[in-house]
Structures are given as C-alpha cells and as structure tokens.
SETORKE-177179 format. One record per residue (C-alpha): residue number from 1; residue in one letter; x, y, z. Coordinates in steps of 0.5 Angstrom, whole numbers. Layout:
<milums>
{num->NUM | residu->a | xx->X | yy->Y | zz->Z}
...
</milums>
This chain:
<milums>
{num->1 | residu->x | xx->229 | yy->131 | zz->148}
{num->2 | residu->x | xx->231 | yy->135 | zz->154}
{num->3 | residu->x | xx->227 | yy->136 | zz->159}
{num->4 | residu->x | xx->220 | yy->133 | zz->160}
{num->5 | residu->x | xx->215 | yy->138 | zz->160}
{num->6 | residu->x | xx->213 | yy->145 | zz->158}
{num->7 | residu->x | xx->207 | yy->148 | zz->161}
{num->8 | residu->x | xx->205 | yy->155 | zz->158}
{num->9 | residu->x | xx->199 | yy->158 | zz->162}
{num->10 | residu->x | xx->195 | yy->163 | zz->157}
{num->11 | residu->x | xx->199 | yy->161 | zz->151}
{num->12 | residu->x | xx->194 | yy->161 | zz->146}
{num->13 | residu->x | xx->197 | yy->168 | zz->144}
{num->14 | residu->x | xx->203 | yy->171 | zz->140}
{num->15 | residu->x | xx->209 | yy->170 | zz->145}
{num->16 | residu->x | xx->205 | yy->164 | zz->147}
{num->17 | residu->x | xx->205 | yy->160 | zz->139}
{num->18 | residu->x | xx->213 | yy->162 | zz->139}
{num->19 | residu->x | xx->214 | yy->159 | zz->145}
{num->20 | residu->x | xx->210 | yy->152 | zz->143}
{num->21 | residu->x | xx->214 | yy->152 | zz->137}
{num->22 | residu->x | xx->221 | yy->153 | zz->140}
{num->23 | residu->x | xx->220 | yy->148 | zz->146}
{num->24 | residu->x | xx->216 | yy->142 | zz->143}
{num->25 | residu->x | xx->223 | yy->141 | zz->139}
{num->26 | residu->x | xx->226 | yy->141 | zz->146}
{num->27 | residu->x | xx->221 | yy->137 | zz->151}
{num->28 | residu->x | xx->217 | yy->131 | zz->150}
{num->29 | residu->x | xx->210 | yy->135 | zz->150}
{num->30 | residu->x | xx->208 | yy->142 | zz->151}
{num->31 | residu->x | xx->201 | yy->143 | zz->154}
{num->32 | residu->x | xx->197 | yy->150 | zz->153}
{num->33 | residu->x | xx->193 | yy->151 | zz->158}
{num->34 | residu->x | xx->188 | yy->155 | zz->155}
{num->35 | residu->x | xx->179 | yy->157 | zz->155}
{num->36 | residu->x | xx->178 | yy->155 | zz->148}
{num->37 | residu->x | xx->180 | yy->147 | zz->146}
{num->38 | residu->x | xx->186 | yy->146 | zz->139}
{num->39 | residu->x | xx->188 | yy->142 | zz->135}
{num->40 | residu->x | xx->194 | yy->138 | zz->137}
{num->41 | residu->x | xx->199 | yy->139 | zz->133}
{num->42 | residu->x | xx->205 | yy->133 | zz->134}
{num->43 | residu->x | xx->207 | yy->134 | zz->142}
{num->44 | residu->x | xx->204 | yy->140 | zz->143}
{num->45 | residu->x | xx->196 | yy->140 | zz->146}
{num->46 | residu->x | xx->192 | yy->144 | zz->149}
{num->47 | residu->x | xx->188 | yy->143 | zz->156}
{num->48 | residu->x | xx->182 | yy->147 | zz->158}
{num->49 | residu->x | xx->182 | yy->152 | zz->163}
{num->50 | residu->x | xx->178 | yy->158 | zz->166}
{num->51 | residu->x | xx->184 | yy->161 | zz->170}
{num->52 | residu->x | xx->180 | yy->163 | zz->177}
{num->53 | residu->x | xx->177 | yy->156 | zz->178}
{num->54 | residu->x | xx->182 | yy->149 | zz->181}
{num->55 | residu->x | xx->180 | yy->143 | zz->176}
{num->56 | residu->x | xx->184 | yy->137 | zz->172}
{num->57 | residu->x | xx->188 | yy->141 | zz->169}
{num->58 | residu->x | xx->192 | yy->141 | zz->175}
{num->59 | residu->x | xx->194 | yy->134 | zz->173}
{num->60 | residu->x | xx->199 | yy->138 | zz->168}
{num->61 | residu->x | xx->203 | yy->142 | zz->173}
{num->62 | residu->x | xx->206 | yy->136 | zz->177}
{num->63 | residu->x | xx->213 | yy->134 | zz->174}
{num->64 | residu->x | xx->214 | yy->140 | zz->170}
{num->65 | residu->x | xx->221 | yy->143 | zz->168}
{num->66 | residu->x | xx->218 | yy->150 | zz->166}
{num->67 | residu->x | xx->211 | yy->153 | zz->167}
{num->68 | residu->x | xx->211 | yy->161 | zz->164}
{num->69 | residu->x | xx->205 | yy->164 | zz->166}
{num->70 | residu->x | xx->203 | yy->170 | zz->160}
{num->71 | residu->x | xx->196 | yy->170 | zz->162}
{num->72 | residu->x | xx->193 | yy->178 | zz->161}
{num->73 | residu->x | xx->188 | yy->182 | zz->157}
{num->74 | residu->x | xx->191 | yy->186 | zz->153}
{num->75 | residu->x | xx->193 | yy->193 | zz->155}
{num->76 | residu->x | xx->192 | yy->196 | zz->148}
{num->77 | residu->x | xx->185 | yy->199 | zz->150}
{num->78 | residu->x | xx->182 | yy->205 | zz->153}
{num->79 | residu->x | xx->183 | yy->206 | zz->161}
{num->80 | residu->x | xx->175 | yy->205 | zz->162}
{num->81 | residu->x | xx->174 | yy->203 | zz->169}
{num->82 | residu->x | xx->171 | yy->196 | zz->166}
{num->83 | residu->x | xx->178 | yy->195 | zz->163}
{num->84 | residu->x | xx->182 | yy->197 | zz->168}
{num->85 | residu->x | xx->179 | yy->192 | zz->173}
{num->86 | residu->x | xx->179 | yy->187 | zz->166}
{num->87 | residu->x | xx->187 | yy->188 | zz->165}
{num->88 | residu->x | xx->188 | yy->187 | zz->173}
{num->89 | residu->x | xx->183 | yy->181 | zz->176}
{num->90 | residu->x | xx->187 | yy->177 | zz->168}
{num->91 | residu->x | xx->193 | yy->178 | zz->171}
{num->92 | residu->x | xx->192 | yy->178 | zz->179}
{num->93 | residu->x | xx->187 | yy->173 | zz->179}
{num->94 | residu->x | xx->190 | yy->167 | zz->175}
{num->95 | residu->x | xx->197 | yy->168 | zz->178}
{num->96 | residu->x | xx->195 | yy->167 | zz->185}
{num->97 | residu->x | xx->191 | yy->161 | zz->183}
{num->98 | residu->x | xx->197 | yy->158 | zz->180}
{num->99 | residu->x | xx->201 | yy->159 | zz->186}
{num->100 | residu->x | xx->196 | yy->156 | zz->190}
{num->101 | residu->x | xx->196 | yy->149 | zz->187}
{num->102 | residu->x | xx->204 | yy->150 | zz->186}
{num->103 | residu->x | xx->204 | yy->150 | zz->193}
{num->104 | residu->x | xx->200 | yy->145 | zz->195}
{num->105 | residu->x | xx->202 | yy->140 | zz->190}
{num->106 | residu->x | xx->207 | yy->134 | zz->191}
{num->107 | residu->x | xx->211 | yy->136 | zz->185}
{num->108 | residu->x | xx->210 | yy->142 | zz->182}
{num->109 | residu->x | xx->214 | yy->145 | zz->177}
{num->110 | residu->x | xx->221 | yy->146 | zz->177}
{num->111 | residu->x | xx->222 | yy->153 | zz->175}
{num->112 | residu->x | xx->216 | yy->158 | zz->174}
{num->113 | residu->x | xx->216 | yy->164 | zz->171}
{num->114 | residu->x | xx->211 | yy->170 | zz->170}
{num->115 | residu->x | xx->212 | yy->175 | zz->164}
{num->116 | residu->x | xx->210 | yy->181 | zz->167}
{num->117 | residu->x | xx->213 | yy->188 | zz->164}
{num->118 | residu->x | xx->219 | yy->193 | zz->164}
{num->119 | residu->x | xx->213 | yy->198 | zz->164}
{num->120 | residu->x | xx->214 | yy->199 | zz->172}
{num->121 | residu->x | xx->219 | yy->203 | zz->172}
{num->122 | residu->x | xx->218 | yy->211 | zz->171}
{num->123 | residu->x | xx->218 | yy->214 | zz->165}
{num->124 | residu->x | xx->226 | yy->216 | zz->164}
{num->125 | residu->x | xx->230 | yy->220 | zz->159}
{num->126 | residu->x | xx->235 | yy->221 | zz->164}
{num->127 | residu->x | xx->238 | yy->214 | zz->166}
{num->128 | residu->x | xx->237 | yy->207 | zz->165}
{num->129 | residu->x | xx->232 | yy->203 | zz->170}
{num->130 | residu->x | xx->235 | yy->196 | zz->172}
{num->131 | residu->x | xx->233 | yy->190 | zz->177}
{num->132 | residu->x | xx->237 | yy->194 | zz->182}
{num->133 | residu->x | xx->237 | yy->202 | zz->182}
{num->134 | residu->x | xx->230 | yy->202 | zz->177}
{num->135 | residu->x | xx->226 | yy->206 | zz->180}
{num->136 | residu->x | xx->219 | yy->204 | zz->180}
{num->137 | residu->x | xx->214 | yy->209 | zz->176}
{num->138 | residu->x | xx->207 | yy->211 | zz->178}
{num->139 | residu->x | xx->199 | yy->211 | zz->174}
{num->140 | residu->x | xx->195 | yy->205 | zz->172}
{num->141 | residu->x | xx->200 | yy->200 | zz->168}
{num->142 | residu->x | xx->206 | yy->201 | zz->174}
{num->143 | residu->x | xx->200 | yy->200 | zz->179}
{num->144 | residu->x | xx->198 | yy->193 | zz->174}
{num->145 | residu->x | xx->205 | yy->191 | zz->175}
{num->146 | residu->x | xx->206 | yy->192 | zz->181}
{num->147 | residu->x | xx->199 | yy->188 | zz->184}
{num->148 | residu->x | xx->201 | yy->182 | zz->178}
{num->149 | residu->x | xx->208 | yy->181 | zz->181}
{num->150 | residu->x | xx->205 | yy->182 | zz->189}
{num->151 | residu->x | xx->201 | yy->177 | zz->187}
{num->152 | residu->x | xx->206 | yy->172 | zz->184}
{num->153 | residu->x | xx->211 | yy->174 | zz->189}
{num->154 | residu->x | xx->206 | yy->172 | zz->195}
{num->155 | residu->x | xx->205 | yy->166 | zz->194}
{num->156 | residu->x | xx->210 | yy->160 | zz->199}
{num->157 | residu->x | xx->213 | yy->156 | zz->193}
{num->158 | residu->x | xx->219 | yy->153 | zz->197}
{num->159 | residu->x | xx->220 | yy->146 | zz->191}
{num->160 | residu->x | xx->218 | yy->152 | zz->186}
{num->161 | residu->x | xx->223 | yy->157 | zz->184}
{num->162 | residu->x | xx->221 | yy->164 | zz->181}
{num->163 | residu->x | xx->222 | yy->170 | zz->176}
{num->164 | residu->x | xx->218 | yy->175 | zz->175}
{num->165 | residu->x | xx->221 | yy->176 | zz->167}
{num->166 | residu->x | xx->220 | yy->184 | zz->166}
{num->167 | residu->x | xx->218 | yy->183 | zz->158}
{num->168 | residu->x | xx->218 | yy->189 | zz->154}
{num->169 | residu->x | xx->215 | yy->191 | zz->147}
{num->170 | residu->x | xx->217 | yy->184 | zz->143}
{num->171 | residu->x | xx->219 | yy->186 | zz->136}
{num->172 | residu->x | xx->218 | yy->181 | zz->131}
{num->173 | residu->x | xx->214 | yy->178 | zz->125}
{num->174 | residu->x | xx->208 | yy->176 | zz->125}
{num->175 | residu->x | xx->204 | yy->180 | zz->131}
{num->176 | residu->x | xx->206 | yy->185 | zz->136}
{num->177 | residu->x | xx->208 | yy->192 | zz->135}
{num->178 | residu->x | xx->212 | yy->191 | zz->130}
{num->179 | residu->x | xx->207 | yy->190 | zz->124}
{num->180 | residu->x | xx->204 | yy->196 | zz->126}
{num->181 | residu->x | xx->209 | yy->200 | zz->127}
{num->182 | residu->x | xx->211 | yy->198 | zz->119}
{num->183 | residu->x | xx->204 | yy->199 | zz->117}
{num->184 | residu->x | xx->205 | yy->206 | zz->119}
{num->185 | residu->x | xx->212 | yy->206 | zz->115}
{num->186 | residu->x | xx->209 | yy->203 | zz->109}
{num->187 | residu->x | xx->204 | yy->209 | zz->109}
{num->188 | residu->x | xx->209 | yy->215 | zz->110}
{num->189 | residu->x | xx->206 | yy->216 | zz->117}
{num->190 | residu->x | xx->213 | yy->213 | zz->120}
{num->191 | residu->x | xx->216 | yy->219 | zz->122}
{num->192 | residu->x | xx->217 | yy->221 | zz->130}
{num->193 | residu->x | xx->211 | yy->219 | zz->135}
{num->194 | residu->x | xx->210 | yy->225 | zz->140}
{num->195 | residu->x | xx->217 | yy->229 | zz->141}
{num->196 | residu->x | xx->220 | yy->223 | zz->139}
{num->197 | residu->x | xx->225 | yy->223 | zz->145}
{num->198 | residu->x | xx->222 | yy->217 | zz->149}
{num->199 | residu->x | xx->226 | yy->211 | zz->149}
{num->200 | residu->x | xx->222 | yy->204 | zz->147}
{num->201 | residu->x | xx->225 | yy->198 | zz->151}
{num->202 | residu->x | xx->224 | yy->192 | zz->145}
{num->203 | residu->x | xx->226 | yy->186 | zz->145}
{num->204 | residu->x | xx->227 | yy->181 | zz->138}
{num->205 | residu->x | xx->222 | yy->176 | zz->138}
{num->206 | residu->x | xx->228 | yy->172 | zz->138}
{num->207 | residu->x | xx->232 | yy->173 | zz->144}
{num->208 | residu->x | xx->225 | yy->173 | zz->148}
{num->209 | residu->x | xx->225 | yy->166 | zz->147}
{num->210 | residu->x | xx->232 | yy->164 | zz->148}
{num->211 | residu->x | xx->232 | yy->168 | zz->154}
{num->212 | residu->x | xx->227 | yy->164 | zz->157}
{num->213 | residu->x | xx->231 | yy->158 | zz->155}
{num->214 | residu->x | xx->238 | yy->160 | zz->158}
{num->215 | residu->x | xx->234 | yy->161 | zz->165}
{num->216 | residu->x | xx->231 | yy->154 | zz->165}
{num->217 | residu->x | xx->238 | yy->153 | zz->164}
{num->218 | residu->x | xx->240 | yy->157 | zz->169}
{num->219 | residu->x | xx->238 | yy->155 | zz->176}
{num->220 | residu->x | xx->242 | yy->160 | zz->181}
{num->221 | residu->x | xx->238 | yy->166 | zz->178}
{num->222 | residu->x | xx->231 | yy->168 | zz->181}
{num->223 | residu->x | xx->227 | yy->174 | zz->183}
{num->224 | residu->x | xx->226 | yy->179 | zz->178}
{num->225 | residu->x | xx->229 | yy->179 | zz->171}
{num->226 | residu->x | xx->229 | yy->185 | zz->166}
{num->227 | residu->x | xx->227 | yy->182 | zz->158}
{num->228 | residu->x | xx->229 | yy->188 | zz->153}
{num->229 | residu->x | xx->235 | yy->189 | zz->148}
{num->230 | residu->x | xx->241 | yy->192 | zz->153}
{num->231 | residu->x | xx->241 | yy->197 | zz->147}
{num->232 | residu->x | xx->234 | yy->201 | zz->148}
{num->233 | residu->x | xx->233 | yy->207 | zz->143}
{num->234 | residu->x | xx->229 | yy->213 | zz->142}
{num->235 | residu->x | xx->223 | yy->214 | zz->139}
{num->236 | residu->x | xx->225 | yy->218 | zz->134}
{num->237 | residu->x | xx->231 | yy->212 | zz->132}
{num->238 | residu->x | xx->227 | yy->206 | zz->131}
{num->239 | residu->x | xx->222 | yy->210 | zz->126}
{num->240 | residu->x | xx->228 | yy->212 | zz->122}
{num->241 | residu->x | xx->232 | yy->205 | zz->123}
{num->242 | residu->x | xx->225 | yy->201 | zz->120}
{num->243 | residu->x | xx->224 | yy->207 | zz->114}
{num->244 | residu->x | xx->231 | yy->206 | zz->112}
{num->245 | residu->x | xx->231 | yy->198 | zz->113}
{num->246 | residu->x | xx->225 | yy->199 | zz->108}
{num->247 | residu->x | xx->227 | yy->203 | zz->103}
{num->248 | residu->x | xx->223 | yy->209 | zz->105}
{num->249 | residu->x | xx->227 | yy->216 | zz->106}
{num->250 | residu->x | xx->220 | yy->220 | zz->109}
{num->251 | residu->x | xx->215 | yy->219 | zz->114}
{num->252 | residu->x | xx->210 | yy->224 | zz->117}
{num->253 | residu->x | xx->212 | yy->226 | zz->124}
{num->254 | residu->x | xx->205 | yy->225 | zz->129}
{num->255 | residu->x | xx->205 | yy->231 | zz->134}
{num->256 | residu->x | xx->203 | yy->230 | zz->142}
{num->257 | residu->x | xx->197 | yy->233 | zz->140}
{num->258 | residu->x | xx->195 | yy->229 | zz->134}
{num->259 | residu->x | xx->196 | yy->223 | zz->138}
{num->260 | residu->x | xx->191 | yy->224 | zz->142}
{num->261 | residu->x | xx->185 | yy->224 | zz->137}
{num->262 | residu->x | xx->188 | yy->218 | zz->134}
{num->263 | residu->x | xx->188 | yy->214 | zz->141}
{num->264 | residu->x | xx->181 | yy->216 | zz->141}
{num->265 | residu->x | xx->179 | yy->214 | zz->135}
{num->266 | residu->x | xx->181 | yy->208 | zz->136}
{num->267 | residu->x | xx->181 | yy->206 | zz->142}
{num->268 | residu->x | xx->188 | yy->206 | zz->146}
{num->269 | residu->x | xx->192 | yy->211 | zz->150}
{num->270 | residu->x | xx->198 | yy->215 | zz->149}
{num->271 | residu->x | xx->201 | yy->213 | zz->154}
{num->272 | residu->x | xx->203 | yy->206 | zz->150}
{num->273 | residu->x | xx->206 | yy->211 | zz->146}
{num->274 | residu->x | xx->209 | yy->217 | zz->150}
{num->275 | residu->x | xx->212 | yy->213 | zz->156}
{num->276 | residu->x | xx->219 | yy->213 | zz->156}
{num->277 | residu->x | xx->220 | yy->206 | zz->158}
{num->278 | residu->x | xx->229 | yy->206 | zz->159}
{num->279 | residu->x | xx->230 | yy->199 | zz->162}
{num->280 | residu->x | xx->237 | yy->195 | zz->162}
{num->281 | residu->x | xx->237 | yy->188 | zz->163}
{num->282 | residu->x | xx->242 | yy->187 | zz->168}
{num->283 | residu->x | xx->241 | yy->180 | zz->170}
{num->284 | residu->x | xx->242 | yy->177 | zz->164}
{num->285 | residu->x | xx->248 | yy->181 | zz->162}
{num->286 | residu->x | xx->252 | yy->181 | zz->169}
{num->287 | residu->x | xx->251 | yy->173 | zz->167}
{num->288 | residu->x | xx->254 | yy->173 | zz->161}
{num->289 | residu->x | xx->248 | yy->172 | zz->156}
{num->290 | residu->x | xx->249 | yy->173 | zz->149}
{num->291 | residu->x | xx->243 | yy->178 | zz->145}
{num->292 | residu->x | xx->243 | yy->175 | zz->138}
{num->293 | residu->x | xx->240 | yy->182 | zz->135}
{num->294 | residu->x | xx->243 | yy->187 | zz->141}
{num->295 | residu->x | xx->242 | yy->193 | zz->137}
{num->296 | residu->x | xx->235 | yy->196 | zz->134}
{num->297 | residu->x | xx->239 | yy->196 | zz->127}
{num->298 | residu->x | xx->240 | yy->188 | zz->127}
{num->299 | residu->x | xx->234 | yy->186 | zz->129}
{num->300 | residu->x | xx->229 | yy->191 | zz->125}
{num->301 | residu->x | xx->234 | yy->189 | zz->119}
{num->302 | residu->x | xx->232 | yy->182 | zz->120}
{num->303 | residu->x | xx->225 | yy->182 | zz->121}
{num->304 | residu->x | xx->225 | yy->186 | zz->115}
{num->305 | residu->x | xx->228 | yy->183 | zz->111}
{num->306 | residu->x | xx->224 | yy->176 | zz->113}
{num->307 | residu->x | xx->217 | yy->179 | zz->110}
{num->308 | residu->x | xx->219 | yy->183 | zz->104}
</milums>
C-alpha cells in the first residue's frame, strides 16, 4: 500500500465511487464522509456526517494523505431562488467547515483538494482560458464558483497544501453526462445542441481520476489546477464523434429555441448546455502529465465500446 488513508468528503456520488474504487487498491482504508451510512466493502467505509456541524468524525482527518472535497447539489436544475441558495450554502458551507477543523487539528491532511469547476470562465469561442490569462465569466454558476473557491482559499492551512481542481464535464460510463448524451444518439436526437459552435470542456472518467492520483504525487503544484482533456471540442464534434462511435449516421439537430422548452419541461437550464466552456489544463500539461484519452475520438471510442 502506498499511503494510508483517503478521505472523500461527499463521496457518495459518481466520481466519488470511482475514486473509492481506485484508492481502496492504493491506501490501506478509504473513508467516505457521507449523510447516509453504507456498508463496508473491504477497506472502503463510511462515517456519518452533515457537512455544517464539527463531530466525531473529525477523527478521520488526522494523519490523512489526501482529503478531496466533492461535496455539492447537483447544478442540473431550475435557478429558482431556493435552488440557488441550495447549490451555493453545499458548496460554501461544507468547504469552510472543513477548513476550520484542518486548521485546528494537529495533524491535518497532507494534501487537500476541492473539485470545484472549469465553468468559472467566460463563455469562449475565441481562446482557450487557462490557470493563468482565463478570464473569469459572470451570471449564477461563475458567481458559484467563485464564493466555493473564496471559501476553500480563506481558510489558513499551513501544514495542509491545497488545490482547487477545476473539473469539467467527467465523461464516462455508468453516469454523468455521457449516458445521457448517448441516449439522445440512440433515439436519433444526437445532432448539434444550440448553433453547435460552443465547445465542451470534457475529461475521461479515467483521466479524472489519475490526475488526481499524480497531484498527490506531486507535492510542488498547488493553487488552482484545470481537469479537462487539452483538446475541448465543439458541440457539434462530439455529437458526430458519439453517433459515428455508435454506428448512427443521423441525429436531429435541437435548435436554441427547442431547448428552451425542453429545459423547462424537465427541469434545467440551457445554460448547461449552450455555455461555450474552452479551458485548457495548463498546469498539468506544463508538468508533463500524460492524458491517457486526450483526444474526444478516443475517449468516447472507449466508453463506447465497453457498453455496447
């Protein structure tokens, strides 16, 4: 084993169980810090908490190699008022938590990263964005970002060092975006979203996680750090790279407009949708690490192909 222990705050969900399952092969336990209890399963367990109240569970945080934060309500809803507060307080208020007890603690985790989101930039179709000229967009979800990484940025975690880990949209195989986008391929609706021009920030489920891996690796990167493949693609590309990776020539195009009522009808906003998100990883790619699906014909070639 090569380290000791993993501790996944809010790890209950998608990226969390392939975390689990990745780090459980790598550290002698892996604890999940989660509202609802689960079963062990061999070194991997769960240890109840709220994520806005300090308890025993502290206890779990001391003489931790990695702790990852992934708490957060789902974004994939209406911008009611209710659900903006919802979205913001399960982000902010777990992260100030956290960085409360770690700064009180004797020995707090070694590494502490936040998934946060590379949808803080601005909309961009005319240039990347990166850690270092992006520039920062405006509207609800950059206003999200920005309080969730003030909140993990403010605290004073001298033993502790810190990323904020700008993830884009995980493609992969069993959840996520991926699925649904796949359904929409299956029923012939798999053509362009909007003009189809706006390019997508993706990641491989795959390469998610070994980025994670090769930070804990590497002690001299901290701050902000973009997750998403070096190559983002537009809109209209990664429609015809999931249909051709199917086998289906055709897909009905889904006009701006169309969207709309469909956002409304099922409860989300276009904005996940039509938001050119351009982002390039810089760090990572300045540091020499090695993107095992960089390029969105691979990635979806293999995620494809392990669920037909």
């Amino acid at each position: 084993m090569s380290y000791r222990k993993i501790v996944l705050a809010g790890g209950n969900g998608y990226l969390g169980g392939l975390l689990a399952k990745h780090f459980s092969d790598l550290a002698e336990e892996v604890i999940i810090l989660a509202r609802k209890p689960q079963a062990e399963k061999g070194n991997i367990k769960t240890i109840l908490w709220d994520g806005k109240t300090a308890g025993s569970w502290i206890k779990a945080l001391e003489n931790t190699d990695l702790l990852i934060n992934l708490c957060g309500k789902n974004v994939n809803c209406r911008y009611t008022r209710k659900n903006q507060e919802e979205i913001i307080n399960s982000r902010v208020i777990p992260t100030r938590l956290l960085g409360k007890v770690i700064s009180a603690i004797e020995t707090p985790p070694k590494l502490w990263i936040n998934i946060t989101s590379a949808t803080i930039y601005r909309h961009a179709e005319d240039r990347p964005q990166d850690e270092y000229t992006g520039e920062i967009g405006y509207g609800f979800s950059i206003d999200v970002c920005k309080a969730w990484e003030k909140s993990f940025f403010e605290s004073e975690t001298p033993k502790t060092r810190k990323i904020a880990l700008r993830m884009g949209i995980v493609l992969g195989r069993t959840d996520g975006a991926f699925p649904r986008l796949l359904n929409l391929v299956k029923f012939g609706l798999g053509g362009k979203q909007g003009n189809g021009n706006q390019y997508v920030n993706w990641v491989h489920e795959q390469d998610a996680i070994h980025s994670i891996a090769w930070l804990l690796k590497n002690s001299a990167i901290e701050g902000v750090v973009n997750c998403t493949s070096p190559n983002a693609v537009t809109n209209t590309i990664l429609m015809q790279t999931i249909r051709k990776a199917y086998g289906i020539p055709f897909g009905l195009p889904a006009p701006a407009w169309l969207l709309a009522i469909g956002a409304r009808i099922i409860g989300t906003e276009t904005e996940l949708i039509l938001k050119s998100r351009w982002v390039k990883p810089t760090v990572l790619l300045n540091n020499e690490f090695q993107f095992q699906y960089g390029k969105i014909e691979e990635a979806v070639h293999d995620i494809v192909s392990l669920r037909i």
